[in-house]
MARTOR-439091 format. One record per atom (N, C-alpha, C): x, y, z; residue in three letters. Coordinates in steps of 0.2 Angstrom, whole numbers, plus 5000, padded with zeros to 4 digits. Atoms other than C-alpha are relative to their C-alpha. Example, Ala and Ser with C-alpha at 12.3 -4.5 7.8 and 13.67 -1.06 7.14 Angstrom:
# residues 2
500449945000ALA;506249785039ALA;500450065000ALA;499649944999SER;506849955036SER;499650055003SER;
This chain:
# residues 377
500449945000UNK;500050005000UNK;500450065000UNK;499549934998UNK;501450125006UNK;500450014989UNK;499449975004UNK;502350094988UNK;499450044993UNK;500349985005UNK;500750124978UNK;499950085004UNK;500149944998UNK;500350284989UNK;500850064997UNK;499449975003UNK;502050334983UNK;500050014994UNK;500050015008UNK;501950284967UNK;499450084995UNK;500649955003UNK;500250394965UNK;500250075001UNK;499949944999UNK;501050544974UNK;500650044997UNK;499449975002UNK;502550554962UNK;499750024993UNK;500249995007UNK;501350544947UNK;499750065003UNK;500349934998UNK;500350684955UNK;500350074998UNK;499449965000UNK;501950784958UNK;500250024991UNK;499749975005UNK;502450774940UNK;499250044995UNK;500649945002UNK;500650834934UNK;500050065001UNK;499749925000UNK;501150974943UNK;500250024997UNK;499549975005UNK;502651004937UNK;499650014993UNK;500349985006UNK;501751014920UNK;499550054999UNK;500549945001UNK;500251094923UNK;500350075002UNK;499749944997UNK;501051234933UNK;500550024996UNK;499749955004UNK;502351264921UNK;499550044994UNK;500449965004UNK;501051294907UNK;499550065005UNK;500249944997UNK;500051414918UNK;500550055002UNK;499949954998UNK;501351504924UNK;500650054992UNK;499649975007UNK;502351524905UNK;499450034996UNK;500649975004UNK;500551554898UNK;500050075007UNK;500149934995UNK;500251704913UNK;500550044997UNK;499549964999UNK;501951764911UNK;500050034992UNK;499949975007UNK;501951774892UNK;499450074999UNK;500549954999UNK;500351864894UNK;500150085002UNK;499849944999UNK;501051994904UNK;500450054997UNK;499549965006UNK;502452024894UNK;499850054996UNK;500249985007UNK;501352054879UNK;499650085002UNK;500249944999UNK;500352174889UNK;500250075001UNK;499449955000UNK;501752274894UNK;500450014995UNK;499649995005UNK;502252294878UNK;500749954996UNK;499450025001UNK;503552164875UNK;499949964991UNK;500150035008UNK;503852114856UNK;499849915002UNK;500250095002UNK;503251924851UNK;500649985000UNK;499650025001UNK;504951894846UNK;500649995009UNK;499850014994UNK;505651914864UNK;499849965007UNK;500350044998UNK;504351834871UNK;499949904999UNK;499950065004UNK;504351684860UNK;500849985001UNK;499050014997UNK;506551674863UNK;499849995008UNK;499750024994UNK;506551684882UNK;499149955003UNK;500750024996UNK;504551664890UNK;499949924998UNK;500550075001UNK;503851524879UNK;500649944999UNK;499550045001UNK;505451444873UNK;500349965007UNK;499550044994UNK;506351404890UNK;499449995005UNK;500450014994UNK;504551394899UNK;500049924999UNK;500450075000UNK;504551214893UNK;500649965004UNK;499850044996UNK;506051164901UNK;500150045008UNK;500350014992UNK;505351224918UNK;499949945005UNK;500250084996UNK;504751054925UNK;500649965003UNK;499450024998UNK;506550994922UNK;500550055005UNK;499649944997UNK;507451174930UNK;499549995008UNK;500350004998UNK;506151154944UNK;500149935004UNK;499850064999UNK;506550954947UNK;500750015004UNK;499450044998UNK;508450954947UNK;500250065004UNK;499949994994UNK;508351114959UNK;500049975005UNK;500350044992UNK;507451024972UNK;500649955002UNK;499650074996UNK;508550874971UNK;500750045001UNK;499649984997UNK;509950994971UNK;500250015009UNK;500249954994UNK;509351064988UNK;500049925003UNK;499650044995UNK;509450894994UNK;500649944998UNK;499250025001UNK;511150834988UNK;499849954996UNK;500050055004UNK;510450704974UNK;500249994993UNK;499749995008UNK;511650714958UNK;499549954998UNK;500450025004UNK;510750584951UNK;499549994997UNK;500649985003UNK;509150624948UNK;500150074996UNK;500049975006UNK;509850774940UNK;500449984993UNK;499450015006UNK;511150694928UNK;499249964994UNK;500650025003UNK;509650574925UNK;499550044995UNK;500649965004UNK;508450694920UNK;500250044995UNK;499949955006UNK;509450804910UNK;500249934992UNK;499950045008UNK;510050674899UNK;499549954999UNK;500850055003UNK;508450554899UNK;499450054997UNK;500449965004UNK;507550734894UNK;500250014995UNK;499849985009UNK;508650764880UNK;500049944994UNK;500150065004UNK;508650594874UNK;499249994997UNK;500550024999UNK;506850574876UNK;500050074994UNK;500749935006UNK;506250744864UNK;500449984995UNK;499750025006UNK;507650684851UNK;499849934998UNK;500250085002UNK;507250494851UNK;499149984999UNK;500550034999UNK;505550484857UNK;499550055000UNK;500349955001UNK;504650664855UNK;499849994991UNK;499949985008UNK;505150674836UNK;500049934999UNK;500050045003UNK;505250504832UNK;499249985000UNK;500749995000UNK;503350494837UNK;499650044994UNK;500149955005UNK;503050654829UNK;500249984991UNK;499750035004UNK;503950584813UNK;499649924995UNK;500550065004UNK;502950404810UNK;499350044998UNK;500649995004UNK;501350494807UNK;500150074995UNK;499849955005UNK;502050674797UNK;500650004999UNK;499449985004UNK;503450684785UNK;500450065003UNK;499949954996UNK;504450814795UNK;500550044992UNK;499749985004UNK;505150934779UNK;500350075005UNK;499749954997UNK;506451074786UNK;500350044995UNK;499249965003UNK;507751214779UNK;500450015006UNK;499350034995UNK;509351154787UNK;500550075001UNK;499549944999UNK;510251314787UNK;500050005005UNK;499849984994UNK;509951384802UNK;500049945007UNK;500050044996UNK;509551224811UNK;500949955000UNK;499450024999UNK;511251154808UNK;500550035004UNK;499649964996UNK;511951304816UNK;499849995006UNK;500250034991UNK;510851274832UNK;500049935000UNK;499850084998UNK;511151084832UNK;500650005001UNK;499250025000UNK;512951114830UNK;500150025007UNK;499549994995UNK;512951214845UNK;499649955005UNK;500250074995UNK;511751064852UNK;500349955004UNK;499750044998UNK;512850964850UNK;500750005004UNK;499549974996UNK;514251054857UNK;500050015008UNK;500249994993UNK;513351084873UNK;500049915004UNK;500050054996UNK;513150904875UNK;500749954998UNK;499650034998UNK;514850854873UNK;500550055004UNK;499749974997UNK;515550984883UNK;499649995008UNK;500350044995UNK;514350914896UNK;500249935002UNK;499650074997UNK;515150744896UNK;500650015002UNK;499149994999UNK;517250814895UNK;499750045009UNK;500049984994UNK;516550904912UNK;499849955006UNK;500050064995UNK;515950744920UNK;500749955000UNK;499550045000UNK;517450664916UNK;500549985010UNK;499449994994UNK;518350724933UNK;499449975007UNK;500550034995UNK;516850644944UNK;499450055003UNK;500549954998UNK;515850804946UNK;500050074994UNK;500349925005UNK;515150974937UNK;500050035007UNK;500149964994UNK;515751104949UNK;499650075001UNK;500549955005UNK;514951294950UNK;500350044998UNK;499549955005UNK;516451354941UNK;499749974993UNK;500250035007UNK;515951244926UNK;499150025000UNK;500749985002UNK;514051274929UNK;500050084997UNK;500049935003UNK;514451464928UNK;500150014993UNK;499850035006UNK;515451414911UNK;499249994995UNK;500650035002UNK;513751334906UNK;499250055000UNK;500449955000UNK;512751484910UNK;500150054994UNK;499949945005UNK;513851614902UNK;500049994993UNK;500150025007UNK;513651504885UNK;499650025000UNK;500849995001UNK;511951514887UNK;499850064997UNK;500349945001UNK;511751684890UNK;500250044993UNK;499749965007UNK;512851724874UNK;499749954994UNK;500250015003UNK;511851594864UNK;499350045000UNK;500549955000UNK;510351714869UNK;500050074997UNK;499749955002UNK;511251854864UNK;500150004994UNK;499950005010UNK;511651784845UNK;499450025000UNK;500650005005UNK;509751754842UNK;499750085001UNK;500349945001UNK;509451934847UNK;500550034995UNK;499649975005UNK;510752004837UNK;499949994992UNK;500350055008UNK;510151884823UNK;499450035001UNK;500649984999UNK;508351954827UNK;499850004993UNK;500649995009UNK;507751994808UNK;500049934995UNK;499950055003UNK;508451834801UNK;499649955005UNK;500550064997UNK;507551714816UNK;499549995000UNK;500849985002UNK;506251814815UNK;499550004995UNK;500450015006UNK;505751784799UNK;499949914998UNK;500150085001UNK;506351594800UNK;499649955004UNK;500250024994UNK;505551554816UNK;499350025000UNK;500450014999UNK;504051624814UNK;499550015006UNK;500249984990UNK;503751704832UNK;499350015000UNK;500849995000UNK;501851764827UNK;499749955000UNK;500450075003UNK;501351584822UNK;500549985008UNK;499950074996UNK;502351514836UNK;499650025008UNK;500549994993UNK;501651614850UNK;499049994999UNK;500750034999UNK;499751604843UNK;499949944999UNK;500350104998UNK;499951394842UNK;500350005005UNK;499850024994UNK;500851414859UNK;499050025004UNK;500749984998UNK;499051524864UNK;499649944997UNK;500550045001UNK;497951424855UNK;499849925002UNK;500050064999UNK;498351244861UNK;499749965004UNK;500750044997UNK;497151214873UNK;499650055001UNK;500649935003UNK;495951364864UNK;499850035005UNK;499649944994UNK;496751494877UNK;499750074995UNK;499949955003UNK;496451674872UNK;500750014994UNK;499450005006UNK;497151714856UNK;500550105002UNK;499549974997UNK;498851824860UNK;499950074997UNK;500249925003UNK;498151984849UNK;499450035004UNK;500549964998UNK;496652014861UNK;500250025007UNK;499749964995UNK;497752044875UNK;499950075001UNK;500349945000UNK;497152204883UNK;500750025001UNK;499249994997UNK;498452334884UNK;499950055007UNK;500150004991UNK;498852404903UNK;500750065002UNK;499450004997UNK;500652484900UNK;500150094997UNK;500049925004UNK;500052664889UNK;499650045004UNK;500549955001UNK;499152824892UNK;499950015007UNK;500250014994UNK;499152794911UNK;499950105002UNK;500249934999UNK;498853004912UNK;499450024996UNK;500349995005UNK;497553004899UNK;499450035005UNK;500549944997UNK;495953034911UNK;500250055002UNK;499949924998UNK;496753164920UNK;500150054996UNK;499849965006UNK;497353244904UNK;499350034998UNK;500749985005UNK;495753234894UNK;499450025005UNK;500549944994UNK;494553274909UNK;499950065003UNK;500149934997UNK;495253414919UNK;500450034994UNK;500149965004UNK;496053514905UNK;499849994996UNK;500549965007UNK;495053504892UNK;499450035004UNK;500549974997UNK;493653544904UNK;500350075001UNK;499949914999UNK;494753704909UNK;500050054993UNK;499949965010UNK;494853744889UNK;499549995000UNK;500749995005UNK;493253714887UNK;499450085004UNK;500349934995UNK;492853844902UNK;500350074996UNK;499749935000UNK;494153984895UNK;499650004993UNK;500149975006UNK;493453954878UNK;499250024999UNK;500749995000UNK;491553984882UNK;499649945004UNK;500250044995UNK;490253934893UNK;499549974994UNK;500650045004UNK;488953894878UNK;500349914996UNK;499750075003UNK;489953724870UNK;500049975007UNK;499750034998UNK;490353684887UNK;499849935006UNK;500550095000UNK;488953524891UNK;500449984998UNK;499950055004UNK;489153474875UNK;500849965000UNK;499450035002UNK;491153454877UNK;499949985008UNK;499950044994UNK;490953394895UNK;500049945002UNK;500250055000UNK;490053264891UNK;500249954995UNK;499650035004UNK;491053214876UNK;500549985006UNK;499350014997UNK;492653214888UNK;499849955004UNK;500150064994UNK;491753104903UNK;499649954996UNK;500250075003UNK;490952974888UNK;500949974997UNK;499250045001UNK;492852954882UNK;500449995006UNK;499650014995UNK;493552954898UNK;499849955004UNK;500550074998UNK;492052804903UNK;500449964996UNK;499750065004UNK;492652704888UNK;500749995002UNK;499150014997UNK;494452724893UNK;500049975008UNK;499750034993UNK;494152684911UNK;499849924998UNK;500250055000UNK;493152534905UNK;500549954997UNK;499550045001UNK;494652484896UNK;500749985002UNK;499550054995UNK;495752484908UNK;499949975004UNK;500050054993UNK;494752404922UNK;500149944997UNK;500250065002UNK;494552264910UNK;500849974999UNK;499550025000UNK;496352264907UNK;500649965008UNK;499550024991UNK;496952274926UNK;499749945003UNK;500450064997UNK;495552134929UNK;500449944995UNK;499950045002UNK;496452034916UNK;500849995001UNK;499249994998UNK;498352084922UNK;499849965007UNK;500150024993UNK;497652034940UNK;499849944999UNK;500050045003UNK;497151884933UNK;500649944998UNK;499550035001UNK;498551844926UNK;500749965005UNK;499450024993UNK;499551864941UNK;499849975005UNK;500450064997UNK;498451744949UNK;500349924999UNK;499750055003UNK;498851614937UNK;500849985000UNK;499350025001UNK;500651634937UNK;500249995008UNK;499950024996UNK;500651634956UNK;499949915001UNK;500250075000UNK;499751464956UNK;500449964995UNK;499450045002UNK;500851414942UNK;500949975003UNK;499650024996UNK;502251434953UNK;499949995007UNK;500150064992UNK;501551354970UNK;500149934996UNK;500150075003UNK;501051204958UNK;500649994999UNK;499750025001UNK;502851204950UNK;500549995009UNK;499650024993UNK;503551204969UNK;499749945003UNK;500350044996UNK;502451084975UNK;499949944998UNK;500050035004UNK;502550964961UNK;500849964999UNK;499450025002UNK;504550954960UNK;500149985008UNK;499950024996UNK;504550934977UNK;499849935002UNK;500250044999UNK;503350794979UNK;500149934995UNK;499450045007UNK;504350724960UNK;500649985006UNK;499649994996UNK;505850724972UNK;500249955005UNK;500150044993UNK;505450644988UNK;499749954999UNK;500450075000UNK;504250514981UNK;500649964996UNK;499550055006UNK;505650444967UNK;500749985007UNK;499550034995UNK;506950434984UNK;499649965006UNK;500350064998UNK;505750314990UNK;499849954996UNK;500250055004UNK;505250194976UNK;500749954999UNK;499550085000UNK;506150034975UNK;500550024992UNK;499649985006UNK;507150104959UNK;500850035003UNK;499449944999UNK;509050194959UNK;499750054996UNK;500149935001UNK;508750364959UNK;500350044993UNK;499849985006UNK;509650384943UNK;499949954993UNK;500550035003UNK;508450254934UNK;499450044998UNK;500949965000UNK;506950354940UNK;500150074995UNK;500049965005UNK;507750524933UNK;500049964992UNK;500050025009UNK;508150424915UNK;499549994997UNK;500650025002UNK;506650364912UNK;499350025001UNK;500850004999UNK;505250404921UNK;499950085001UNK;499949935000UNK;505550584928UNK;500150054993UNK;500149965009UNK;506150614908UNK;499450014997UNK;500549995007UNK;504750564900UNK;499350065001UNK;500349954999UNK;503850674912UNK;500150054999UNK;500149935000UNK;504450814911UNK;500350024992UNK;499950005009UNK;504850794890UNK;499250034999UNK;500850005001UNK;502750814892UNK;499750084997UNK;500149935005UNK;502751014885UNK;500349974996UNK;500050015007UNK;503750984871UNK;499749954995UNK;500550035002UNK;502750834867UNK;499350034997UNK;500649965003UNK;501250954867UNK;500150054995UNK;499649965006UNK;502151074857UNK;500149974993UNK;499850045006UNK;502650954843UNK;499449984998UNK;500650045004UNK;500950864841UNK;499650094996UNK;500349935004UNK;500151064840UNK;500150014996UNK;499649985006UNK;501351124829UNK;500049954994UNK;500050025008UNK;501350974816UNK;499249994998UNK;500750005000UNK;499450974816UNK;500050074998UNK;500449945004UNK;499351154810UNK;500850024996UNK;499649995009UNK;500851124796UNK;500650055006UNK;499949954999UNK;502051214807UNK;500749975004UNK;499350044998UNK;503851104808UNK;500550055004UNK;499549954998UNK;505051254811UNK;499850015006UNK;500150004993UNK;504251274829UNK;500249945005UNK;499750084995UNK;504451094834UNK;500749995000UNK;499250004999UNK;506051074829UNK;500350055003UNK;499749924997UNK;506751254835UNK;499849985008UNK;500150034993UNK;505751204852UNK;500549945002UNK;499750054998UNK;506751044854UNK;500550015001UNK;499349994998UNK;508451094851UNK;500050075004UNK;500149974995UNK;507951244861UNK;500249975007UNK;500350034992UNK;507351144876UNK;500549975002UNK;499750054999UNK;508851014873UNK;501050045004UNK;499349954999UNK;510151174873UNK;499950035009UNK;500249984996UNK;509351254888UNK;500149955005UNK;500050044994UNK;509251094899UNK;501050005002UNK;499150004998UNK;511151074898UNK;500350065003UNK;499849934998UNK;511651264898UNK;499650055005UNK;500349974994UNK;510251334910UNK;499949975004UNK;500250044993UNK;509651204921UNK;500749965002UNK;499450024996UNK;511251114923UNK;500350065003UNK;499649944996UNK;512251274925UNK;499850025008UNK;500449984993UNK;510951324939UNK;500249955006UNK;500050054995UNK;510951164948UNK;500850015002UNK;499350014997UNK;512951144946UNK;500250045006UNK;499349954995UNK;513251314955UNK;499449995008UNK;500549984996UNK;511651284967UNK;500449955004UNK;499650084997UNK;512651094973UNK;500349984996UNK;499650055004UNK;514051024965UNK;499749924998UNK;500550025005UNK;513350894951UNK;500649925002UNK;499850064997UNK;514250714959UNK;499749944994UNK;499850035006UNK;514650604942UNK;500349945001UNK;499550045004UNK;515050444941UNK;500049954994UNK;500050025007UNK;515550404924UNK;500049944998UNK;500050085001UNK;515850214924UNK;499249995001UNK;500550045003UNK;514150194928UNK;499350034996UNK;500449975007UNK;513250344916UNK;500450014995UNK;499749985005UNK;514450324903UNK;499749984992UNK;500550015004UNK;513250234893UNK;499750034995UNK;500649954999UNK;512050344895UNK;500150064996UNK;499749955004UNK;513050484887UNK;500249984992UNK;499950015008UNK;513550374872UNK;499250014996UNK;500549995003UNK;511650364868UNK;499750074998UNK;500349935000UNK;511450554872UNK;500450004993UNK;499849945005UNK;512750614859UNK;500049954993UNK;500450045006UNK;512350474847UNK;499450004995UNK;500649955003UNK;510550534843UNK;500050065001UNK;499749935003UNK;511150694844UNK;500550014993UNK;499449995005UNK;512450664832UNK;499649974992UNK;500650045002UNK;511150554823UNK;499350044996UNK;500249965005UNK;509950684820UNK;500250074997UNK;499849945003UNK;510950804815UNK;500449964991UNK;500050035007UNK;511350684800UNK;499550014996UNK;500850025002UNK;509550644798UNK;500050074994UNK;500249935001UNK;509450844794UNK;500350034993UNK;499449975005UNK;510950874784UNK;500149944993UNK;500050035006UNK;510650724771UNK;499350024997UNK;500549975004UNK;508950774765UNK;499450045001UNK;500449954997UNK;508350894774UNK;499150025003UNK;500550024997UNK;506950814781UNK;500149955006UNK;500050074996UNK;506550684794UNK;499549944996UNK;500450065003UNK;505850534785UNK;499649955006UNK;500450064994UNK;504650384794UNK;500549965002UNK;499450055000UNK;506250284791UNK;500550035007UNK;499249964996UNK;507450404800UNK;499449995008UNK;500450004993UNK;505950424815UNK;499949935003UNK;500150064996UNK;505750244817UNK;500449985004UNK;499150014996UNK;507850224819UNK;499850035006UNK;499849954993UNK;507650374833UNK;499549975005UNK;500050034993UNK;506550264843UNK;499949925001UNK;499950064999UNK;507050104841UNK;500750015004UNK;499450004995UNK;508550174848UNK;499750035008UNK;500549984993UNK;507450254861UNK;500049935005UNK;500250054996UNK;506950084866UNK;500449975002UNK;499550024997UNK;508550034867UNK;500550035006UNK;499849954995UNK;509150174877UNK;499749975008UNK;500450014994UNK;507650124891UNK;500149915002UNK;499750064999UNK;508149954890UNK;500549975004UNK;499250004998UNK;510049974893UNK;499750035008UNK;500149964993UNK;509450104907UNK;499949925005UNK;500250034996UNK;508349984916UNK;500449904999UNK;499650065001UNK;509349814911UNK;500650005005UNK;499549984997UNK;510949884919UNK;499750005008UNK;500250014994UNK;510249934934UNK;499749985006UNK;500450034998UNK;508949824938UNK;499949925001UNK;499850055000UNK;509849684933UNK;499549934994UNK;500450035006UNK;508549624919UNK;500149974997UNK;
């Protein structure tokens, strides 16, 4: 009874983690937009890195109580998981056609991040000199795409990727956001002075322009209350999004160092496939409305970001406790289908049924190995 009470409260936990990141990246996006923030910067930092929240969220926690293994786990049973098992899905039922330019230039640094991720395990740990390292990439991988801004912009698609981020469980669509962040001196303007101009200019006009100033000054209030009701709102929801991601990574966490598994099983396999579950939903969205360059772009995003932002974070939060002899494997299979699809890409710049069924038959084999080694299968 204790193992299934477990078992139900670690599946709970990872519902969290998911729901709660999608509310509070859906809130958060929202705000942005109301406050003026372009699409294209929204779409780059808010929506793009809200997906690997669940895992950024997870391999804190376990940071905070000294368990490498459920981070090494997760990061690289997440990255394997959206490469093998995300896309390889996505893939049997849509033909996936691409333009490989710029995706070879972000998979190259893909693949970069996840071999500079194994030469830092080498020495038995990732300390928070090497997570810093793994930050300041990042931050300077953030930095090209805005510099590149006009050319991403136009390949990426940021208006289509934030309304199929909006629309995918028929959310508000992201152009009816009220806005909340202009004019904030407008009644006062347009009510007391012009009333005073309407005073020095004659008392016969000065009804009719009274009453014009207080029906425009109505409509504008009503349109900010509706705005502050839906800013208020929103900050509702990202609160709640982020109780639920605390409450969910915690209860991920502490049930998985109770289940009769090693704790670097449970990240591989089970913790990954959870928290791989936005870009899943992403990738089904996106190829259902014709729309490849988002799901790929998200993938090797989310795969780039787990390495360079969630490791980096956890490294410098507790040093990252590696032992290589028994995840060396594990890292062949990462930079394997990493290196694998960036083949896939670069010979005919598509993904075929053929090339998806390889990415998870190796998948299978991947969770096979995982759980054969350690479980003794």
């Amino acid at each position: 009874m204790d193992l299934v009470w477990t078992i139900v409260m670690f599946l709970l936990g990872l519902g969290l983690l998911v729901k709660g990141s999608d509310w509070l990246v859906d809130a958060a996006a929202r705000i942005a937009k109301q406050f003026g923030i372009s699409n294209f910067m929204i779409g780059l930092t808010i929506v793009s890195l809200g997906t690997s929240l669940p895992e950024l969220a997870t391999e804190i926690t376990a940071s905070f109580f000294g368990n490498s293994d459920i981070i090494m786990g997760d990061i690289i049973g997440s990255n394997i998981a959206n490469l093998a098992l995300v896309l390889g899905l996505a893939g049997l039922f849509v033909p996936i056609a691409l333009k490989r330019s710029i995706y070879n230039r972000d998979g190259a640094v893909m693949l970069f991040a996840v071999i500079l991720f194994y030469i830092f395990s080498f020495d038995g740990t990732i300390n928070a000199f090497e997570g810093g390292i793994f930050l300041f990439l990042f931050l300077a991988y953030l930095n090209y795409f805005i510099t590149t801004k006009k050319s991403y912009k136009k390949f990426f698609h940021f208006q289509a990727y934030l309304s199929e981020y909006a629309d995918m469980e028929k959310k508000e669509k992201f152009d009816t956001v009220p806005e909340i962040a202009h004019d904030f001196k407008d009644a006062f303007r347009i009510h007391v002075i012009q009333k005073a101009l309407s005073l020095r200019r004659g008392v016969s006009g000065l009804l009719k322009r009274s009453i014009e100033s207080i029906q425009r000054n109505w409509n504008k209030a009503r349109k900010k209350k509706a705005a502050i009701i839906f800013f208020a709102k929103q900050v509702a929801m990202l609160l709640l999004g982020g109780a639920s991601i605390f409450v969910g990574a915690n209860l991920v966490v502490t049930n998985a160092l109770q289940l009769p598994l090693p704790p670097l099983v449970t990240g591989l396999v089970f913790i990954a496939i959870g928290t791989s579950l936005p870009e899943l939903a992403v990738t089904i969205s996106s190829l259902r409305k014709g729309l490849p360059q988002i799901m790929i772009g998200n993938l090797i995003g989310s795969n780039i970001a787990n390495i360079l932002w969630v490791g980096g974070i956890s490294a410098i939060i507790y040093p990252i406790a590696v032992d290589v002899s028994v995840i060396n494997l594990d890292f062949i299979f990462l930079i394997l289908i990493t290196w694998l699809f960036l083949v896939f890409l670069r010979n005919d710049k598509k993904i075929t049924r053929i090339e998806s069924m390889t990415l998870l038959l190796l998948y299978i084999a991947f969770i096979a190995t995982a759980l054969g080694l350690r479980l003794g299968i």
